[in-house]
C-alpha positions in Angstrom: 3.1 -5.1 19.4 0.7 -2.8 17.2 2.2 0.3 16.0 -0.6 3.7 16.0 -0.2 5.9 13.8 -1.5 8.8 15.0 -2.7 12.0 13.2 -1.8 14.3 14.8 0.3 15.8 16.3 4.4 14.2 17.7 6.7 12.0 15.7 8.6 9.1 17.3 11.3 7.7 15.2 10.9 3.8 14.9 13.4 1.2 13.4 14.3 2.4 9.5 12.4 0.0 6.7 15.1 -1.7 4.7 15.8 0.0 1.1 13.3 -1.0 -1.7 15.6 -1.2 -5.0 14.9 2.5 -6.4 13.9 2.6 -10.4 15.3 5.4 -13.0 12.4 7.5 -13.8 13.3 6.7 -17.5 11.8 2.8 -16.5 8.8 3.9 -14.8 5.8 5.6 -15.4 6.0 9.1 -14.3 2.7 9.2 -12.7 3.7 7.1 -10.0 6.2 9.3 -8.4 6.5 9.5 -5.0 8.3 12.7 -3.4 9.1 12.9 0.3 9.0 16.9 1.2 9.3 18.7 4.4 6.0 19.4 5.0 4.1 18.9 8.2 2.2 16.0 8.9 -1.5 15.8 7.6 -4.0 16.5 9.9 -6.4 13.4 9.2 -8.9 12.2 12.3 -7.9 8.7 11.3 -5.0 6.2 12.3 -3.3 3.5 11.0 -2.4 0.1 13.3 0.2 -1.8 12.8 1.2 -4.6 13.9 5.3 -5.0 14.2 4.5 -8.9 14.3 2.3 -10.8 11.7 2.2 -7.6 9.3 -1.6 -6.6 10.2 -2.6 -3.2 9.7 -6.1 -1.6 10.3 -7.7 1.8 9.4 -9.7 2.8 12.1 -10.8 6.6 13.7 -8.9 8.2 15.7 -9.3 7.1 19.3 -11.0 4.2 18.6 -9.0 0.3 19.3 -9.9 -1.0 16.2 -12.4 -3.8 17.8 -15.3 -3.0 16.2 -15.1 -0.3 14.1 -12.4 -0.1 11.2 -10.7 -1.5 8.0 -8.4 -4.4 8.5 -5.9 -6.1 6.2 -4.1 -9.0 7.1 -1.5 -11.1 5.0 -2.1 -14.6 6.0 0.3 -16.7 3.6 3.0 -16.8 1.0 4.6 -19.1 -1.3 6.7 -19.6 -4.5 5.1 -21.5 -6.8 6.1 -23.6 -10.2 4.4 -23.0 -13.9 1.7 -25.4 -13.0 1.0 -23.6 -9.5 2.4 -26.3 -7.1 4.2 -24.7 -4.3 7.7 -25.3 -4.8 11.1 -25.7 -2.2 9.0 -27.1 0.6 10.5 -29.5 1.6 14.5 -28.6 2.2 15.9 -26.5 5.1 15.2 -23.4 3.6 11.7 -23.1 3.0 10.3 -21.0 0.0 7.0 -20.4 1.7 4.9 -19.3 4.9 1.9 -20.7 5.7 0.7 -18.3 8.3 2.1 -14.7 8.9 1.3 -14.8 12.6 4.6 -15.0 13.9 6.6 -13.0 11.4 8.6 -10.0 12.6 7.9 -6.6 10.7 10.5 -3.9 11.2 8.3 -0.5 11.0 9.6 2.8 9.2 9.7 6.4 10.1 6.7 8.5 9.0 6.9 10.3 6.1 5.3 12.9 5.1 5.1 12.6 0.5 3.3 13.3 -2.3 2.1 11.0 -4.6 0.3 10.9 -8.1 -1.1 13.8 -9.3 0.9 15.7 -6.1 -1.5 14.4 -3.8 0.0 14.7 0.0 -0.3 11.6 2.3 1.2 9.8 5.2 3.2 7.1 4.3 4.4 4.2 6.8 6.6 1.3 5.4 6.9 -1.8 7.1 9.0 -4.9 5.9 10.4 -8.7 6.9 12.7 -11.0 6.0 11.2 -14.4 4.3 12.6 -17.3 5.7 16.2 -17.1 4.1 14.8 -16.2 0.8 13.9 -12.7 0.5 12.1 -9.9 1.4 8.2 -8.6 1.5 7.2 -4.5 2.7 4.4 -2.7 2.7 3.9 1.0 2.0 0.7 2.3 3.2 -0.1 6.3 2.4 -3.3 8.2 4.1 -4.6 10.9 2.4 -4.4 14.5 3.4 -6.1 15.6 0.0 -8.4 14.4 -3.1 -6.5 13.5 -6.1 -5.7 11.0 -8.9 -3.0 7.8 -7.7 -1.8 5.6 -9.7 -0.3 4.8 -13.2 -0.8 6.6 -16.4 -2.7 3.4 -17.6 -4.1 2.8 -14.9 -5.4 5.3 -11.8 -8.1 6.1 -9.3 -9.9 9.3 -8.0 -9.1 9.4 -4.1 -10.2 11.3 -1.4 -9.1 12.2 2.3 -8.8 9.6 4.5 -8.4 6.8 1.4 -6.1 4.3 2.2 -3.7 3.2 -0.7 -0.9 0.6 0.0 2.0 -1.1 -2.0 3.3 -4.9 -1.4 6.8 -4.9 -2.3 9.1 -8.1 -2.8 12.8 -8.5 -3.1 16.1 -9.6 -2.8 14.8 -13.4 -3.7 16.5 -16.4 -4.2 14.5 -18.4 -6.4 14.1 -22.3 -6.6 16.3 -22.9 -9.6 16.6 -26.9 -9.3 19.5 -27.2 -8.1 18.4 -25.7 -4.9 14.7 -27.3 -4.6 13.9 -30.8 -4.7 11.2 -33.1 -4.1 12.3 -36.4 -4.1 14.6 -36.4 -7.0 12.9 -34.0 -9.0 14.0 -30.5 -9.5 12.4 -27.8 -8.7 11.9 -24.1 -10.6 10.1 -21.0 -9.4 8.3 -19.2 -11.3 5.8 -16.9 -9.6 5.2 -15.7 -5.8 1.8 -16.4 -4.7 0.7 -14.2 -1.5 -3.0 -14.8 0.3 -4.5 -11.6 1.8 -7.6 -10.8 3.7 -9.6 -7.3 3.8 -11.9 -7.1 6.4 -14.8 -4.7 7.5 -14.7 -4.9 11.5 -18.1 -2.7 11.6 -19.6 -6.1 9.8 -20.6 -4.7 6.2 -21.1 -7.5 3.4 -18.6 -7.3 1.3 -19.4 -8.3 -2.2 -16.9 -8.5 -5.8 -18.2 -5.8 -7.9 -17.4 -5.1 -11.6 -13.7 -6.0 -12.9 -11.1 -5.9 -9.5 -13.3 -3.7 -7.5 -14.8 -5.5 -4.3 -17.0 -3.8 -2.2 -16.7 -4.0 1.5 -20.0 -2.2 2.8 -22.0 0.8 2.4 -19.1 2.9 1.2 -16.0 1.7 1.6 -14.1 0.0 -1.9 -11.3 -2.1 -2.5 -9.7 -0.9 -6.0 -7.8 -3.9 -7.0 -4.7 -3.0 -10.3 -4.5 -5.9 -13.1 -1.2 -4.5 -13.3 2.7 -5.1 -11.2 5.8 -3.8 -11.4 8.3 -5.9 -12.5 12.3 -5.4 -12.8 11.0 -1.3 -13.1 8.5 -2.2 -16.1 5.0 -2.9 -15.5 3.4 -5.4 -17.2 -0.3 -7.3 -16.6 -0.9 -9.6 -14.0 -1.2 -13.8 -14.8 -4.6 -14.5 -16.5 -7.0 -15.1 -13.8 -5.5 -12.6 -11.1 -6.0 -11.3 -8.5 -8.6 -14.0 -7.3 -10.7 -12.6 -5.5 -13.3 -14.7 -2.9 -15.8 -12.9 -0.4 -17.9 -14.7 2.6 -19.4 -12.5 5.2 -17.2 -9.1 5.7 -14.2 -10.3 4.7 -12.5 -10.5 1.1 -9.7 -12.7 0.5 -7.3 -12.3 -2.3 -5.0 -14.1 -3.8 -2.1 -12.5 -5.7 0.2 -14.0 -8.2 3.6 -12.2 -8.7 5.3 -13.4 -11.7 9.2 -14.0 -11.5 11.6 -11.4 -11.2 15.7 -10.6 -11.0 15.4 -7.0 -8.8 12.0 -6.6 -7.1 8.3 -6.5 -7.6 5.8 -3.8 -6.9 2.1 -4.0 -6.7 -0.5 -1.4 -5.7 -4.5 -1.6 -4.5 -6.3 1.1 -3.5 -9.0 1.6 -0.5 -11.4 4.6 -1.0 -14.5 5.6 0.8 -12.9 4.1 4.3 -13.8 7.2 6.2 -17.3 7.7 5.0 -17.6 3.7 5.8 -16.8 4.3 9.9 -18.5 7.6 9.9 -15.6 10.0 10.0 -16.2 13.4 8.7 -12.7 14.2 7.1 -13.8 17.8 6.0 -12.8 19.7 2.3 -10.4 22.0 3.4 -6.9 20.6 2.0 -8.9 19.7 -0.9 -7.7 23.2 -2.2 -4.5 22.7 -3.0 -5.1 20.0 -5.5 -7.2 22.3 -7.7 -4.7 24.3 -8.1 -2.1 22.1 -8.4 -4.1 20.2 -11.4 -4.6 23.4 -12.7 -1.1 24.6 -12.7 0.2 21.3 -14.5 -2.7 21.3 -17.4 -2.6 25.0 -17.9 -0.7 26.2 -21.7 1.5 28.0 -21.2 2.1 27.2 -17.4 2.5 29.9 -15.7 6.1 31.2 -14.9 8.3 30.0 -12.2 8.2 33.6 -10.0 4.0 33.8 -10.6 3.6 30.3 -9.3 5.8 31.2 -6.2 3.1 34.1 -5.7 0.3 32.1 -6.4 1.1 29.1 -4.6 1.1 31.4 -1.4 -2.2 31.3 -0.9 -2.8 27.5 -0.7 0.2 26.8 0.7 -0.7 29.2 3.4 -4.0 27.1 4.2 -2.3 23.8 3.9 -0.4 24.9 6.4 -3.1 25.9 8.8 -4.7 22.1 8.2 -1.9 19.9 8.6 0.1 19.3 12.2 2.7 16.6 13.1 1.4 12.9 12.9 3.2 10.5 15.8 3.9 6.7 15.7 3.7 5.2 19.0 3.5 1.1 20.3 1.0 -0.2 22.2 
């Protein structure tokens, strides 16, 4: 079953993501906050697919079924893996890896309507599964309503509307501690996640690595890949040597390499230039509330509480003239 998301204009409740571990703001860097507020769905002539089985999800304008025109990413396998980088706890009952995503069961979220980053406003939708008996994966994806800067203080990107930005999430795992995972009669320890993901362009553009993480997927459209994860609520830099990234034709497939945690695992890449890419004209006019909102944060002294009430009239006004209800509904 694929899941549309739709924008706009009617919400349809689906099944309630399971909880992420939440991190004290005192652990994290501030930059990345997300806050979910009560504001109508953005009005954005794309929608999101996604698939409730195998966990594939694809950008594509509104109206269209995805076949030929459109940004897919599909996660196509997973596995725990030792120091050395041989898979580990694959041979008892409980296997510690997947070798193809096809058949897995995604449980999809309500839509959300949150800011993110430097108060930029998107549609989120989560999705998430249970791995084997051994923990969990999700997926956060956000569309944005507005330009703005995402990311971490260390590291962030410049977005616009219609960018696609996404989060892979792992937790609750049981690692391979020896006792647990054998081959033969040697033990077995985990000590990284390794997942295998493929970005495709559906309207057949090249995609070719660029400088650093970034891989270009056509004309316009750009995958922004971090160096950085979220570990236990700290970020820290990826293993040496990922993401690896490999490109043949219009697809890019990457390779991740999470290293071990206790609570969870967070890691975020960034699609920009995805409308521009299928020929969607996403328009300027929520760009407006950005400015001001970048203003009002970098501006000494700030303004005072009652003057930004007043001031923030005006954009909120128009924000609310752009932005309708976005719906979720199976097909």
């Amino acid at each position: 079953m694929t899941t549309k998301i739709l924008l706009p204009c009617l919400l349809l409740g689906l099944a309630e993501a399971t909880a992420f571990p939440s991190c004290d703001a005192t652990t994290t860097e501030p930059f990345f906050e997300e806050t979910t507020t009560e504001e109508s769905a953005p009005d954005i002539p794309l929608e999101l697919q996604v698939q409730g089985q195998s966990g594939k999800f694809t950008l594509v304008p509104k109206g269209s079924s995805g076949a030929s025109v459109g940004i897919r990413v599909t996660m196509d396998a997973l596995r725990e893996v030792d120091a050395d980088g041989e898979a580990v706890g694959t041979s008892g009952a409980v296997k510690h890896s997947i070798q193809t995503f096809a058949s897995q069961d995604f449980t999809v979220g309500d839509m959300e309507t949150v800011r993110i980053g430097s108060g930029v406003s998107a549609a989120k939708v989560s999705f998430d599964s249970t791995i084997s008996e051994i923990g969990r994966i999700g997926v956060d994806t956000y569309v944005m309503a507005q330009s703005g800067t995402v990311g971490m203080s260390n590291e962030s990107w410049q977005v616009s509307i219609g960018d696609l930005k996404w989060n892979i999430r792992l937790w609750d795992w049981t690692w391979c501690d020896g006792s647990n995972c054998k081959k033969g009669q040697t033990e077995q320890v985990g000590a990284f996640v390794e997942l295998d993901i493929t970005v495709q362009n559906l309207g057949g553009g090249s995609a070719n690595q660029g400088s650093g993480k970034s891989v270009s997927l056509g004309s316009n459209a750009t995958l922004e890949l971090s160096t950085q994860v979220q570990r236990d609520c700290a970020w820290e830099q990826l293993p040496v040597g990922f993401p690896s990234i490999g490109t043949q034709g219009s697809q890019t497939t990457i390779t991740f390499r999470f290293p071990r945690f206790e609570t969870s695992c967070l890691y975020d890449p960034v699609l920009s230039g995805a409308a521009e890419e299928m020929g969607v004209d996403v328009g300027s006019g929520t760009n407006y509330y950005y400015y001001y909102y970048s203003y009002y944060y970098t501006t000494t002294p700030a303004p005072a509480p009652d003057d930004y009430a007043v001031s923030a009239a005006a954009p909120a006004a128009l924000g609310a003239a752009a932005l309708c209800s976005l719906s979720a509904v199976a097909v």
